[in-house]
Each structure stands twice: as structure tokens, then as C-alpha cells.
PAZAPA-4460 file (N, C-alpha, C; in steps of 0.05 Angstrom, whole numbers, plus 32768, in hexadecimal, padded with zeros to 4 digits):
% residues 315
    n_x    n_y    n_z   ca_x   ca_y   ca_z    c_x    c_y    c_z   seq   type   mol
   8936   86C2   87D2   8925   86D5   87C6   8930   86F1   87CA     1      X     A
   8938   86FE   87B7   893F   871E   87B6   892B   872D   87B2     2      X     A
   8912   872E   87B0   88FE   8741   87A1   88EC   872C   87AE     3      X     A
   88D1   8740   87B3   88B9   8734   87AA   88AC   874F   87A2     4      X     A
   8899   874A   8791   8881   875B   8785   886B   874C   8777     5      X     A
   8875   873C   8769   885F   872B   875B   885F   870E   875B     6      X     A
   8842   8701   8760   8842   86E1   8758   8865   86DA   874B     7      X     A
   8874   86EB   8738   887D   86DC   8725   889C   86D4   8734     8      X     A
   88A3   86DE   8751   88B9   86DD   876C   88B5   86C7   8771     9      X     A
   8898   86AF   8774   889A   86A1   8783   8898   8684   8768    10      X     A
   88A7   8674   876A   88AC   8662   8750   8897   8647   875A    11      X     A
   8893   8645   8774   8884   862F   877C   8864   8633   8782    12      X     A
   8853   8642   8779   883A   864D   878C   8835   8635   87A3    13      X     A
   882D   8619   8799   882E   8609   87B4   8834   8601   87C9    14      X     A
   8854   8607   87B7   886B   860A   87D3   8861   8614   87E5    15      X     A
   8858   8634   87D8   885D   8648   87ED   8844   864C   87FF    16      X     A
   8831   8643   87F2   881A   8648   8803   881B   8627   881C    17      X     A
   8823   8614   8816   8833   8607   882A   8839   860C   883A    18      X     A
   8853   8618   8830   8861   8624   8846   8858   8637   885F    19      X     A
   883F   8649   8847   8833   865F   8859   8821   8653   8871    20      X     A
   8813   8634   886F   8805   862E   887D   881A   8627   8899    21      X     A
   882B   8618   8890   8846   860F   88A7   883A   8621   88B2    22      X     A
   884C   863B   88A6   8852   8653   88BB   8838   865A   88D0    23      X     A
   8825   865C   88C3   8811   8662   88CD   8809   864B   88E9    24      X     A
   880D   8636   88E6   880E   861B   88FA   8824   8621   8915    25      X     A
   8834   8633   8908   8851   8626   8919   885C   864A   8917    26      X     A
   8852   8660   891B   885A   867D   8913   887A   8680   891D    27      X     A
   8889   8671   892E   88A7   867B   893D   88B1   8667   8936    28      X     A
   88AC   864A   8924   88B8   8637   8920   88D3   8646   890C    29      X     A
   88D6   865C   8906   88F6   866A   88F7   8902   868E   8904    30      X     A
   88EC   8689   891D   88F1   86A6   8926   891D   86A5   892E    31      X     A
   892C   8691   8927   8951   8696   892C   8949   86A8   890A    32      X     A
   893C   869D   88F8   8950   86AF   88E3   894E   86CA   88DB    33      X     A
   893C   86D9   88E9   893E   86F2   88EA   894C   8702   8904    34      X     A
   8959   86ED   8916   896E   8701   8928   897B   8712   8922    35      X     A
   8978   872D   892E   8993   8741   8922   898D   8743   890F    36      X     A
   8974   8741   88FD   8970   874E   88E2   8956   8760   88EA    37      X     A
   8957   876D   88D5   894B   8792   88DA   8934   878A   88BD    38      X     A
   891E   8791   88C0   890D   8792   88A7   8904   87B3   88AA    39      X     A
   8903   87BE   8896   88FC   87E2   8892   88E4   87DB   8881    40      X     A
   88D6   87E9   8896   88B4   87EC   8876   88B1   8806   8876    41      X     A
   88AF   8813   8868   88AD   8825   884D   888D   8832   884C    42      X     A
   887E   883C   885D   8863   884A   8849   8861   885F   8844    43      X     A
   884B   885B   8821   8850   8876   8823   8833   887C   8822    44      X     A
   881E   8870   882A   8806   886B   882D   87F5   8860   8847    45      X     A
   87DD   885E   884C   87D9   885A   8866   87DE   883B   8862    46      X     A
   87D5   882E   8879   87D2   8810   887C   87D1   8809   8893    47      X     A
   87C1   87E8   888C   87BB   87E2   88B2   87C4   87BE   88AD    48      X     A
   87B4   87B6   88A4   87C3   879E   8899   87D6   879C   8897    49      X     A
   87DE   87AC   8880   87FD   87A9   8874   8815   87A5   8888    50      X     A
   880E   87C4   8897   8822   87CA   88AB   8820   87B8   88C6    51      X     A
   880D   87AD   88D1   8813   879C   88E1   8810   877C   88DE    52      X     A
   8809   8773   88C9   8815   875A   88C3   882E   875A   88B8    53      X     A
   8835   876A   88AB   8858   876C   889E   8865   876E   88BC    54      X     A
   885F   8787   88CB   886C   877F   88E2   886E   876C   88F6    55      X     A
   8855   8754   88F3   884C   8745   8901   8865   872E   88FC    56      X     A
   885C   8730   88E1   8871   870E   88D0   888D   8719   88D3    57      X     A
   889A   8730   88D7   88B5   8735   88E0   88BD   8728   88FE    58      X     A
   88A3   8730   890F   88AC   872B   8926   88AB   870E   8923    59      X     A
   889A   86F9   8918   889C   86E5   8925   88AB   86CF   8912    60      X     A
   88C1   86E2   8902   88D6   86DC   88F6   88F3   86E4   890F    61      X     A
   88EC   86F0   8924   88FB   86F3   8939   8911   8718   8928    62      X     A
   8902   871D   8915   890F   8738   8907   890C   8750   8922    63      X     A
   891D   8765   891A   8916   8788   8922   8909   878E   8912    64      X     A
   88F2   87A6   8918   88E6   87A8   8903   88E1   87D0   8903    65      X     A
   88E5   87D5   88EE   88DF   87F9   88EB   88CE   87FC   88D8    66      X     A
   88C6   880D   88E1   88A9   8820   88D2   88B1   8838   88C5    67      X     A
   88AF   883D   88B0   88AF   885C   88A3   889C   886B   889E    68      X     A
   8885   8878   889E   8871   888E   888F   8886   88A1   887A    69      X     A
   8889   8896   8866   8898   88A8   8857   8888   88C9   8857    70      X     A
   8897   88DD   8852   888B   88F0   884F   8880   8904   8872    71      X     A
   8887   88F1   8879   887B   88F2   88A4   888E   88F5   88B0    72      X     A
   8897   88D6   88AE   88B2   88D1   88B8   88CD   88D7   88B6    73      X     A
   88CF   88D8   8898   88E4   88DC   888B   88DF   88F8   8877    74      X     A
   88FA   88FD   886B   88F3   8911   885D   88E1   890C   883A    75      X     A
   88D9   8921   8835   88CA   8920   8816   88DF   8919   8804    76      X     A
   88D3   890A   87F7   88EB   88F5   87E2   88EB   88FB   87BF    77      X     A
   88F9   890B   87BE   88F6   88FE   879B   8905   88ED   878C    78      X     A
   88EE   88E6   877B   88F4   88CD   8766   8909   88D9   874F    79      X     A
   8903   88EB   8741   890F   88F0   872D   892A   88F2   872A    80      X     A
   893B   88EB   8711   8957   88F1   8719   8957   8906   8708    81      X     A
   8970   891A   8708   8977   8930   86F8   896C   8938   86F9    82      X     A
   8953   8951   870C   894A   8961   8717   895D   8974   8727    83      X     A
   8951   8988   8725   895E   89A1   8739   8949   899C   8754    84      X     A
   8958   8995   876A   8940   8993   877C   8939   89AD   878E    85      X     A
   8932   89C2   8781   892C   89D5   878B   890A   89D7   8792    86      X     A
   88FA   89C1   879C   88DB   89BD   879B   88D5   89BE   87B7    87      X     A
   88C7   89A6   87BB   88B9   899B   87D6   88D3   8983   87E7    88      X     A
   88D6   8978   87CA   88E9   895A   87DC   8902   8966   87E4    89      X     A
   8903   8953   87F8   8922   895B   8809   8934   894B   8805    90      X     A
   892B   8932   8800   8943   891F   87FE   8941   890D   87E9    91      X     A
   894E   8905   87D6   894B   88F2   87BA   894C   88C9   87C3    92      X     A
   8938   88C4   87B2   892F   88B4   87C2   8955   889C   87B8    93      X     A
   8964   88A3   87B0   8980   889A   87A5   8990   888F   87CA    94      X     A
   898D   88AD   87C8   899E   88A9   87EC   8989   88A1   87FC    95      X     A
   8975   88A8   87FB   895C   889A   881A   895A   8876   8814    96      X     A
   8958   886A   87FE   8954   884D   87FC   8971   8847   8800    97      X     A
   8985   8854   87FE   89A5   883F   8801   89A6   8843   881A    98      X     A
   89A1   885D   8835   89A6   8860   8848   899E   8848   8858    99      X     A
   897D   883F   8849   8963   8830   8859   8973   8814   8857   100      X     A
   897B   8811   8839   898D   87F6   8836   89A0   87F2   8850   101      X     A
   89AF   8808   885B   89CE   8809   886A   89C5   87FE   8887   102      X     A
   89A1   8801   8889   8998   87FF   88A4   8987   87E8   88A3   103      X     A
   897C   87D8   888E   8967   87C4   8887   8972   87AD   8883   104      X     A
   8970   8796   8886   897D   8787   887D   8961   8777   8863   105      X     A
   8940   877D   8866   8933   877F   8851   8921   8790   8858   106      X     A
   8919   87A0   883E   8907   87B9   8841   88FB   87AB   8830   107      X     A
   88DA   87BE   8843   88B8   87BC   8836   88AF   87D2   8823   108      X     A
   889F   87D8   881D   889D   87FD   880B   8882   87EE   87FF   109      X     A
   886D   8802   8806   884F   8807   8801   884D   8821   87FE   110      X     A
   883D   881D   87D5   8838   8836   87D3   882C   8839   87BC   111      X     A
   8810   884B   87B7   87FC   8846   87A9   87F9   8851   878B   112      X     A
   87E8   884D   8787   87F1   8859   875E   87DE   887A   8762   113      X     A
   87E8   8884   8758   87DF   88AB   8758   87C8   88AB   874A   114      X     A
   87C7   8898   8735   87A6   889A   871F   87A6   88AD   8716   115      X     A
   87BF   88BB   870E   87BA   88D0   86F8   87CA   88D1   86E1   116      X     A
   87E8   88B8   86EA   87F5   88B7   86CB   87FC   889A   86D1   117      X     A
   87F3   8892   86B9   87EB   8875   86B9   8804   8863   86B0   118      X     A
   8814   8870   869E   8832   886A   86A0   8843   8862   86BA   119      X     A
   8844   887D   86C3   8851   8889   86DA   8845   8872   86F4   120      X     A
   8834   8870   86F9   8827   885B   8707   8830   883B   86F9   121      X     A
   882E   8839   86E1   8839   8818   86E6   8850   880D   86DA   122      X     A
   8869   8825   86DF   887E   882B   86DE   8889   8817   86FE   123      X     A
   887B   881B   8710   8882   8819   872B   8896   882D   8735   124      X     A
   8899   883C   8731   88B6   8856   8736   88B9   8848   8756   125      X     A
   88A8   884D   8765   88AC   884C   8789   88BD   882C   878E   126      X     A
   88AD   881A   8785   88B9   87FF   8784   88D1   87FB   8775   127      X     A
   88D4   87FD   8761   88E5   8800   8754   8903   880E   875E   128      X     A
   8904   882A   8769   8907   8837   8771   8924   882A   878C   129      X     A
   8908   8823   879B   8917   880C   87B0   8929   87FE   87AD   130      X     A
   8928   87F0   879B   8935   87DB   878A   894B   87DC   8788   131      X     A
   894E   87F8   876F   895F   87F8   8768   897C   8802   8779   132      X     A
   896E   8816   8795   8980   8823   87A4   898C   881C   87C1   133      X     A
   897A   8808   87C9   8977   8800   87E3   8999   87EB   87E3   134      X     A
   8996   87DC   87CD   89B0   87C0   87D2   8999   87AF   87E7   135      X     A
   8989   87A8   87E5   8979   8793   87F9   895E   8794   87ED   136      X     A
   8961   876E   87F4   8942   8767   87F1   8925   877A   87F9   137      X     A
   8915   8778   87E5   88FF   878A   87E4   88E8   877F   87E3   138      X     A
   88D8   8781   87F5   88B6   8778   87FA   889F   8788   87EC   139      X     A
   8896   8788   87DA   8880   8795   87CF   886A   8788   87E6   140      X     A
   8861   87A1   87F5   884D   87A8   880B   8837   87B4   87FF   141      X     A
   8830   87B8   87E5   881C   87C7   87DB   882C   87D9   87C1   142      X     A
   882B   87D8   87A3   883B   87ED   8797   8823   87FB   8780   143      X     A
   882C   8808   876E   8816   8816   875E   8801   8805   8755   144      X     A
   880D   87E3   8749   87FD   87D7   8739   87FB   87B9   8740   145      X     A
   8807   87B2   8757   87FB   8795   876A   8800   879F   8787   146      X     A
   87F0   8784   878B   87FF   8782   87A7   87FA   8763   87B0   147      X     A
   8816   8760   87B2   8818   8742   87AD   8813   8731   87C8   148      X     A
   8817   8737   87E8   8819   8731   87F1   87F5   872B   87FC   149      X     A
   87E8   8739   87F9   87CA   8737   87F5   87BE   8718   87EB   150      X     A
   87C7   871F   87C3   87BD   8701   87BD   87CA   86F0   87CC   151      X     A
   87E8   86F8   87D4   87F2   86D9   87E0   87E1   86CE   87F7   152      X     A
   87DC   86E3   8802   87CC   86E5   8818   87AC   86D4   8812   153      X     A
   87A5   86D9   8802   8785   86D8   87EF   878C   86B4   87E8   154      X     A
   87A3   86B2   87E0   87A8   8698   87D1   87A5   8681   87EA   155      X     A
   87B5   8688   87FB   87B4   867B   881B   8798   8674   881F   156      X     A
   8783   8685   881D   876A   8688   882E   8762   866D   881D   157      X     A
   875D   8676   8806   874F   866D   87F1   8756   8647   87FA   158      X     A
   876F   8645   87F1   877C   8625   87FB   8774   8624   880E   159      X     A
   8773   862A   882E   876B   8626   8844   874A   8615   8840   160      X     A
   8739   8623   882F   8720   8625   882D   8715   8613   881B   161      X     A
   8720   8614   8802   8714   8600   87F0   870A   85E8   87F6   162      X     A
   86F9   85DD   87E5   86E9   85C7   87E7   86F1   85B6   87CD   163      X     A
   86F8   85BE   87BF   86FA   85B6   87A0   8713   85B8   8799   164      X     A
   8728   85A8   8788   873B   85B0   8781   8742   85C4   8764   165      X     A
   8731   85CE   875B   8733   85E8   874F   8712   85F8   874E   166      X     A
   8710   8600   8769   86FD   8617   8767   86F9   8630   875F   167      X     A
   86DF   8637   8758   86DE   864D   8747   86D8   8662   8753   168      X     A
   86EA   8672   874D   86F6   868B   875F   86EB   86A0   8741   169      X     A
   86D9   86B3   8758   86D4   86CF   8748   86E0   86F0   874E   170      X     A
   86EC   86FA   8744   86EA   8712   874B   86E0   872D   873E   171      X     A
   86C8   8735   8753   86B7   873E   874A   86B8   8768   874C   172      X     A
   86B6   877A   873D   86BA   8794   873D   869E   8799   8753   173      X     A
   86AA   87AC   875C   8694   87B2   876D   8693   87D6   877E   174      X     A
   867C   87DE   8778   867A   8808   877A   868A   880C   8795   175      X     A
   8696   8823   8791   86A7   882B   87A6   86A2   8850   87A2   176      X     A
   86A5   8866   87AF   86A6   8875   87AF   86BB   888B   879D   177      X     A
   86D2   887E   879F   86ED   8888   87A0   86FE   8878   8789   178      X     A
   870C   8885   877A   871B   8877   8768   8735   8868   876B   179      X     A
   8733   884C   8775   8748   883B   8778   8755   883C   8760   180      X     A
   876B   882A   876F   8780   881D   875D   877C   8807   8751   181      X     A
   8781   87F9   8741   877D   87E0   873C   878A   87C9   8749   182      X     A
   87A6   87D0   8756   87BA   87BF   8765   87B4   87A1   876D   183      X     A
   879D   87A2   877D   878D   8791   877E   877F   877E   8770   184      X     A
   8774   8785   875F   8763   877A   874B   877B   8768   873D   185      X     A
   878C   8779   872C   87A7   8776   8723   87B4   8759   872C   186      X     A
   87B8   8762   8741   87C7   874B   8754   87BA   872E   875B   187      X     A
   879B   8738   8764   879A   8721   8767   8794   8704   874E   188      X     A
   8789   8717   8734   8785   8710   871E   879D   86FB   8716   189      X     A
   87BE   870B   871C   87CE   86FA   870C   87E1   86E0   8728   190      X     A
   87CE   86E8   8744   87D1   86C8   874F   87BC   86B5   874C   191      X     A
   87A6   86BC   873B   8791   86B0   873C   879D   869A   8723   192      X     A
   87A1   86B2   870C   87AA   869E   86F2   87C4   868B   8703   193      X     A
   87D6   868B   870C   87E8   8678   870E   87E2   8661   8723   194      X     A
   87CD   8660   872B   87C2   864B   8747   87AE   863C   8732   195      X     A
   87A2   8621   8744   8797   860E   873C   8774   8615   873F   196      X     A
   876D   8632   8734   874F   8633   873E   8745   8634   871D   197      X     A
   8724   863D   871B   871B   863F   8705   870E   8669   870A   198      X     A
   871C   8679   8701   871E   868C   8703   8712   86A4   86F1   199      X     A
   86F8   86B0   86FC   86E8   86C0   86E8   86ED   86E5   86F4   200      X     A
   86EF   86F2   86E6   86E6   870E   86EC   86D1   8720   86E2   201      X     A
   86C4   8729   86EE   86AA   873A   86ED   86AB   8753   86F4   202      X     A
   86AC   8764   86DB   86A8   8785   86E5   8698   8796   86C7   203      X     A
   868E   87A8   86C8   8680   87B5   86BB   8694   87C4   86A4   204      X     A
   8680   87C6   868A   868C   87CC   867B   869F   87E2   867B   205      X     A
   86B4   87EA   8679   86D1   87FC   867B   86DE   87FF   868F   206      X     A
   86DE   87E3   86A0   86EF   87DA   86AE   86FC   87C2   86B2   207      X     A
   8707   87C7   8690   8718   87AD   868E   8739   87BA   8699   208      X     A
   8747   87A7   86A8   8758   87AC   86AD   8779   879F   869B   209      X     A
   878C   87A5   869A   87A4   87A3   868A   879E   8781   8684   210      X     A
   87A4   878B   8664   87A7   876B   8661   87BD   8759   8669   211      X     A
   87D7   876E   8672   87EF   8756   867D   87E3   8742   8694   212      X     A
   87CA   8750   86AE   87C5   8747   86BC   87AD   872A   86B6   213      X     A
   87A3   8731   86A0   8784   8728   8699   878C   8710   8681   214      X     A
   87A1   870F   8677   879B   86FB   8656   879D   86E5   8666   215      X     A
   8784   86DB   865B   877F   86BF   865D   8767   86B9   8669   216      X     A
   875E   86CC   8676   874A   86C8   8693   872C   86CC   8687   217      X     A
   871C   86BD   868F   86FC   86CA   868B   86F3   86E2   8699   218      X     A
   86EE   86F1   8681   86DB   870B   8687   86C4   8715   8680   219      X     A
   86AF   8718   8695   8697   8714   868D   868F   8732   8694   220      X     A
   8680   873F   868E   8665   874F   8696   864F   874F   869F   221      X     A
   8652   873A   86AB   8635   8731   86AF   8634   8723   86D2   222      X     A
   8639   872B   86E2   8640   8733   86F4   862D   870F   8707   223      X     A
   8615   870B   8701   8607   86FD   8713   8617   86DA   86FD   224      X     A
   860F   86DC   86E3   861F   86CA   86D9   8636   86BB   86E4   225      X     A
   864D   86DD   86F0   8660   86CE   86FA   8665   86C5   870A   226      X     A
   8649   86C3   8723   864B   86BA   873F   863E   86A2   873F   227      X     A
   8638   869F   8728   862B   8683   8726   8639   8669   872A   228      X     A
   8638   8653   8746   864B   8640   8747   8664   864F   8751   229      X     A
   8666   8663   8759   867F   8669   8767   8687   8660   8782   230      X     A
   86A4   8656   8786   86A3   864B   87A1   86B8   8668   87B0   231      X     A
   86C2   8680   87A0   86C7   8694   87BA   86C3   86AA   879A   232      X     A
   86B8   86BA   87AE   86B0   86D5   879B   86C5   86E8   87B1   233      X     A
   86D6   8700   879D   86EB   870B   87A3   86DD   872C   879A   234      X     A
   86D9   8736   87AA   86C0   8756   87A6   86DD   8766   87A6   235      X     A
   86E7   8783   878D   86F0   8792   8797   86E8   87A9   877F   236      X     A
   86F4   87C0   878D   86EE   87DB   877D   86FF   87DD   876B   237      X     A
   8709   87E5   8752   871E   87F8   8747   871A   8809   8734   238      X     A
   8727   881E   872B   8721   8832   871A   8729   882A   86FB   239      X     A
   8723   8838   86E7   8726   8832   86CE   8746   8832   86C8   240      X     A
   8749   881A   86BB   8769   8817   86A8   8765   8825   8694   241      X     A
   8759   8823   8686   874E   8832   866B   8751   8852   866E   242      X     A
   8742   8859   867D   8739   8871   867C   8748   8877   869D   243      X     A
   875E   8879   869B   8770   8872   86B5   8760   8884   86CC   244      X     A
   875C   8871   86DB   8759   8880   86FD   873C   888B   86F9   245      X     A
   872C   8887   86E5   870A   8897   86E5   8701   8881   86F2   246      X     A
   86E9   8893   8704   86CB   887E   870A   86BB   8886   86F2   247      X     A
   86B5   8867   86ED   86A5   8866   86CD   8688   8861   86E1   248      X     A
   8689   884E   86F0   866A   884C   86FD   8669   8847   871E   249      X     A
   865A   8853   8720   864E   8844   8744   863A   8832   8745   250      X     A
   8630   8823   8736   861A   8817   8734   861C   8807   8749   251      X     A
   8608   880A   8757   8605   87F7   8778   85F8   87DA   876F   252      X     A
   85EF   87D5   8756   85E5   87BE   8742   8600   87AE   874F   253      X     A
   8611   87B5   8755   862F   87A1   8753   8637   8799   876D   254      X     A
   862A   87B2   877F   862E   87A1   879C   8627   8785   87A2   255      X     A
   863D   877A   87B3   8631   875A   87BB   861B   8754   87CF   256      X     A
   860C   8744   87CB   85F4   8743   87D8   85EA   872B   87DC   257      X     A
   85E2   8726   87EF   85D4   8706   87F6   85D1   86F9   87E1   258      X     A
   85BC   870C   87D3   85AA   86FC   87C0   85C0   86F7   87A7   259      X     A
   85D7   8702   87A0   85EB   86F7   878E   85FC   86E1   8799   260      X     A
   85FB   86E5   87AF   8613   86D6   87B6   85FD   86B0   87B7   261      X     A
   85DF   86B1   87B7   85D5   86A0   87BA   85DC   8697   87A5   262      X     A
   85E1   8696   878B   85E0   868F   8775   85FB   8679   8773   263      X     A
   8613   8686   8787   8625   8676   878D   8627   8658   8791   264      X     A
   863F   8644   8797   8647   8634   87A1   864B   8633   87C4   265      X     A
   8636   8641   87CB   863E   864E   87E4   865C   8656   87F1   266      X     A
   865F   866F   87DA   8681   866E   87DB   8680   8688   87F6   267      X     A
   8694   868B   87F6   86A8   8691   880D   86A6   86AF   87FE   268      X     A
   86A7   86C7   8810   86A5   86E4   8809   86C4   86EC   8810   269      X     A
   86D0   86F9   87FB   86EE   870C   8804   86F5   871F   87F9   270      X     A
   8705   8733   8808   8701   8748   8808   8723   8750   880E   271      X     A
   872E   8766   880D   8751   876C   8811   874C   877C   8832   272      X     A
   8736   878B   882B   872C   879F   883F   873C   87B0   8841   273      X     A
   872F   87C7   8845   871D   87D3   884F   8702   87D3   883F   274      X     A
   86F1   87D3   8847   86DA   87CB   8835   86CC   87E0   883C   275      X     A
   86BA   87EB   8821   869F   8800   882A   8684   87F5   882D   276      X     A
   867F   87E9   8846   8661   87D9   884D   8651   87ED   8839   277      X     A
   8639   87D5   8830   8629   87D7   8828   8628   87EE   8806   278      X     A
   863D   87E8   8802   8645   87F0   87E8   8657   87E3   87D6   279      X     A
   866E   87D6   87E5   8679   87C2   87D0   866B   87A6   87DB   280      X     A
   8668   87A7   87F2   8652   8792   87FA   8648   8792   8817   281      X     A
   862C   877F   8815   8610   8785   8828   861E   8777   883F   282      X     A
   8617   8787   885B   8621   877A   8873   861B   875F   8875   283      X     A
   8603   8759   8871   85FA   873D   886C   860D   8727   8866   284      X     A
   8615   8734   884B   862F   8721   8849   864A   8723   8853   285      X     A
   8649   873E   8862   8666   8742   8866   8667   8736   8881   286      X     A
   8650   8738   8892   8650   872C   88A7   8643   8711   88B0   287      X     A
   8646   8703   8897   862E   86EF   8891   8648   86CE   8895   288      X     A
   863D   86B4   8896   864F   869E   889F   8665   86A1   8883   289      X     A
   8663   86AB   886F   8676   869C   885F   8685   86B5   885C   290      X     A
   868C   86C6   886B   8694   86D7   8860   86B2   86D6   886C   291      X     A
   86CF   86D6   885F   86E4   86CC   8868   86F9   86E8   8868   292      X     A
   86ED   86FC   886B   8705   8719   8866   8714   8716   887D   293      X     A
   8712   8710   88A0   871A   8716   88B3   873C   86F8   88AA   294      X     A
   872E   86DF   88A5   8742   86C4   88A1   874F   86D9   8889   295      X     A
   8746   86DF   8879   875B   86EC   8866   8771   8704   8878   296      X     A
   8766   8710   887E   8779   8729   8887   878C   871A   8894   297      X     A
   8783   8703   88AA   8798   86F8   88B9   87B4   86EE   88AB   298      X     A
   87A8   86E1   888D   87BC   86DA   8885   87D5   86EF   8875   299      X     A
   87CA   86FD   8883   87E1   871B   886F   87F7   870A   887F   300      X     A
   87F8   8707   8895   8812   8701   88AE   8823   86EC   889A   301      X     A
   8814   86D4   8896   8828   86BB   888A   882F   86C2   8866   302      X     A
   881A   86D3   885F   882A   86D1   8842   8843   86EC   884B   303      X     A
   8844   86F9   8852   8856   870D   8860   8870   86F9   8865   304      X     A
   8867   86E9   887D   8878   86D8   888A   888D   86CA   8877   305      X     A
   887C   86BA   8862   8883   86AF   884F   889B   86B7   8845   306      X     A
   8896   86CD   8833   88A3   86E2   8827   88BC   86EC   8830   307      X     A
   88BC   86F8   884C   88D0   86FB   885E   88DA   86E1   8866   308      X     A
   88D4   86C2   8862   88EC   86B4   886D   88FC   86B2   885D   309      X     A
   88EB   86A9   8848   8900   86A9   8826   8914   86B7   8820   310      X     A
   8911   86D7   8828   8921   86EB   882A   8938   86E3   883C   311      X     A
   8932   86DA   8850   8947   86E1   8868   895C   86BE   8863   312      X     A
   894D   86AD   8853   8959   8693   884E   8978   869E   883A   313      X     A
   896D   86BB   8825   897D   86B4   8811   8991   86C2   8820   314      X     A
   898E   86DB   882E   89A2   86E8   882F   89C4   86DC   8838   315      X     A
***
């Protein structure tokens, strides 16, 4: 594996979520093949997950592992080429990803969409970016418009959990304060379509999201409909595709709540987290038996893990 960013890196989903369980059984059963190899992660955003399960699944790949705060740590980067860099950035991101390559043997890079040019955002410039300059395998840790290691992450839980061999998995829009990204939504939408579940989404009118992510999938409006018979409801926030980066509504009508989730298959509650209690959903359920965000977060480590052995197999 040279790349990961999307479902479309990994050719086996079963394989890999397999494999992810191994790991998870047996975490040092491959810690020889990261000896003497260096993994560089890249943010340019906060994170808590990200950054210490990515670092977690290095270590118990037996890797070195470095941290960047772009912008903190290092110097201000620009993207553009053929600029006069007479601005803010100090260093072009040309020479900073080949340097990172000279010292990495695979680099991470997390980094969020701006929500104000909607191009420019699902261009991927930052990821992309990496790619093309580094000479080394690249981990999408979070980029403008997925983040893949999440659903992989999400996909794990879900198989761990099931009862049914294609359960119906919802993911449901839900009020947030602040105008997200879609990354999420995005992402987990297009590991949902390639897995063996029965897969609905629910969000209020003018928040339909890109149809590259969405053709094929049920989309409802109707929010209690779609919790009906669900065996894991998937709560998250995002801002308008349409009307890029606007909050169209807060309607707290959308928060999750006992009394929806009763309507369920007594499914299983998840979440990417960080979550806003009692607005994208009621403590009740967040702290209630079926609620699985903490088993999810854990598995950031093995789909991470995953990802990085594949990596370190090809090199």
C-alpha cells in the first residue's frame, strides 16, 4: 500500500477488518516490521484521537514516531506554486514535504476543509500536496473531505457488534453549534456503501451532501422513519455542500434521544467524537448501555495499525 485516503486503497474490506481484529487480539504480534522505521504525522489541526492512536499503532508496530503542529512547530507553509513569497509563509510546502520524506520513512498529515471555497477544499491541496512531494507513503489522518481511518475505524466496531449479517446502519444529521466539515459524513457514507450493511441517511432538508459520496444510498428526511429497525444509528453534525460551509438549521428536533432511539433495533449509538452533550445527543444515551463511542475511539489504534502494516509490508 502507497497511499491511503479512501475506502477505495483497501481492495479487500474483509480482509482488512480481519486483519484489524488480529491486530487488535495480538497488538506486537508485527512490532520487527517497523524497526528503524520513522513515521512523521503532520497536523495542521487539533486532535486527540488521531494523534495518539496513530501514534499508538506506530509504536506497537515497534516504529519511531514524530509529531509536527504545522504552523507551531515548523515553519508557515505555502501551497501555491509561482507565487512571490513575500507574505506570511516561510517555507513552500515543495521543500518541507521532500525534507519530511528524507526523515520519514511514512508520513501522516491531518487537515481540515476552510468552508469557504468549496473547490479549493475538495481539491485536497494539503493531502495531495504530501503526495506529491514527500517520495513516501502517505496516511490520510483526517483531510478536507474524508477521513478514512475513522470509518475504518467505525467499520471494525460495527463487525465487532453485529447481530445480523447485514444490519441497518443509520447516519443521522444532528444540531451542532459551529459549522463542520462534512469529512465525516462523507467518509463514512462511502465505507458504508462498500460493506455488507443495509445503509440509510437522515438529515434535513439542504443538507444533502456530494453525490460522488451518496449515489446509490437511501435518503430520507424524515429523521424518526429512519431509526426505525435500526441496529446502529451513526449521530453527526455537518455544514451545507450546497450552500458550502452555512448553518442552514439548529433544530434540536434532530438531537438523539431515548425516545428515538426506542423506535430502534436496540441499536448501538456512535459517534467520531468529540461530541456536544445534549445537543447532538441526550446524555442518557450517550451514557446509556448501548452506547459504543469509547469501543469506537479504541479502535482508531487497529484501523491505524492496519494501515501502517500494509505500508511497512510494501516498502
Amino acid at each position: 500500500m502507497k497511499q491511503f485516503t479512501s475506502v477505495y486503497d483497501i481492495p479487500d474490506l474483509n480482509a482488512a477488518v480481519r486483519e484489524a481484529l488480529e491486530l487488535k487480539r495480538n497488538p506486537f504480534s508485527f512490532e520487527h516490521l517497523g524497526k528503524r522505521k520513522t513515521l512523521g504525522l503532520m497536523f495542521f489541526n487539533p486532535s486527540l484521537r488521531t494523534r495518539m492512536s496513530s501514534q499508538k499503532a506506530g509504536s506497537n508496530l515497534g516504529m519511531e514516531v514524530m509529531v509536527l503542529n504545522a504552523g507551531q512547530d515548523s515553519w508557515t507553509l505555502e501551497f501555491r506554486d509561482g507565487v512571490v513569497m513575500n507574505g506570511t509563509a516561510t517555507e513552500h510546502i515543495r521543500e518541507a514535504a521532500a525534507v519530511m520524506g528524507e526523515y520519514c520513512d511514512i508520513i501522516g498529515v491531518r487537515s481540515f476543509a476552510g468552508l469557504k471555497d468549496r473547490d479549493a477544499d475538495y481539491s485536497e491541496e494539503v493531502l495531495n500536496a504530501l503526495i506529491a512531494f514527500s517520495g513516501r507513503p502517505v496516511v490520510s489522518l483526517e483531510s478536507a473531505i474524508r477521513h478514512p481511518l475513522q470509518s475504518f475505524a467505525d467499520l471494525i466496531t460495527i463487525e465487532e457488534l453485529k447481530q445480523s449479517e447485514h444490519p441497518k446502519v443509520v447516519l443521522t444529521w444532528a444540531p451542532h453549534p459551529k459549522a463542520l466539515p462534512q469529512a465525516v459524513a462523507n467518509s463514512f457514507s462511502e465505507w458504508m456503501r462498500s460493506a455488507h450493511v443495509d445503509f440509510v441517511i437522515t438529515h434535513p432538508e439542504g443538507y444533502e451532501l456530494a453525490e460522488e459520496f451518496t449515489n446509490g444510498v437511501q435518503i430520507t428526511h424524515d429523521q424518526r422513519s429512519a431509526f426505525e429497525g435500526a441496529d446502529f444509528i451513526y449521530a453527526k453534525n455537518w455544514s451545507s455542500y450546497g450552500t458550502y460551509g452555512s448553518i442552514l438549521s439548529q433544530d434540536t428536533a434532530w438531537t438523539v434521544t431515548q425516545e428515538k432511539m426506542a423506535l430502534t433495533n436496540h441499536a448501538k449509538f456512535m459517534h467520531c467524537l468529540p461530541v456536544r452533550r445534549n445537543m447532538i445527543v441526550e446524555d442518557a444515551v450517550l451514557d446509556g448501555p448501548t452506547s459504543v463511542v469509547i469501543r469506537e475511539a479504541g479502535n482508531r489504534v487497529y484501523s491505524a495499525q492496519t494501515v501502517l502494516k500494509r505500508m511497512l509490508e510494501a516498502l
